[in-house]
N, C-alpha and C positions, 0 to 999 in steps of 0.2 A: 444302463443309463447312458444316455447320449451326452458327451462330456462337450460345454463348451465353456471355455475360458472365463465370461466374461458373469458368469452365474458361481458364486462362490456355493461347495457342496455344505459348508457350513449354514448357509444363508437360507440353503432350501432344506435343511433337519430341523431348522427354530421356526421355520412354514409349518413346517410337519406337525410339532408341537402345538403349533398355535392351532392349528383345524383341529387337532385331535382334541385338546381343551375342550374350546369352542361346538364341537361337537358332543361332547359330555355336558356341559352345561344346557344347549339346548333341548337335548333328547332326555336332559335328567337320569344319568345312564353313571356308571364309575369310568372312570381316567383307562382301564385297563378292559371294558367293554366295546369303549371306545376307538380305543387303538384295536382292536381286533376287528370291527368295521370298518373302521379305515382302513387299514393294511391289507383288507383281503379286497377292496372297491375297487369297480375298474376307474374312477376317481384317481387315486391312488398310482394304480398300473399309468397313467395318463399324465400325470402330475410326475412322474419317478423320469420320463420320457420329454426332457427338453424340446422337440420338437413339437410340441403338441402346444409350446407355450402357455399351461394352465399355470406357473410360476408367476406369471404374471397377474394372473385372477386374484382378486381379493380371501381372503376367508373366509369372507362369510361366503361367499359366492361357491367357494368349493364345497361348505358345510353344507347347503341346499343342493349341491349335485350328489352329492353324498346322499343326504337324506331322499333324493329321486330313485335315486338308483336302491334304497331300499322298499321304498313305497310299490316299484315297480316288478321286487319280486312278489 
């Protein structure tokens, strides 16, 4: 992860949380099915990568790049 100062690592795990939720409730799916789509998404790989500024994305917005990226396998 590309580390900068001004992004607390706590700030972007309660992100995490919250997509992963958000993610389960939309897809109707358990808290723990969830996070195993997230975590394996390049979503995820993109999002863990400060440079990419997905931090900045809302949730929901990353919950539908999520959901693309599975549509699209």
């Amino acid at each position: 992860m590309v580390k900068n100062p001004l992004i607390n690592e706590t700030l972007l795990q309660m992100k995490f949380a919250r997509v992963v939720s958000l993610l389960a409730k939309t897809l109707d799916i358990s808290q723990a099915k969830a996070l195993d789509i997230f975590y394996n998404s390049d979503t995820y790989k993109h999002l863990s990568n400060l440079e990419f500024h997905l931090h900045n994305r809302s949730d929901a917005y990353l919950v539908d790049e999520v959901i693309l990226e599975l549509q699209a396998k």
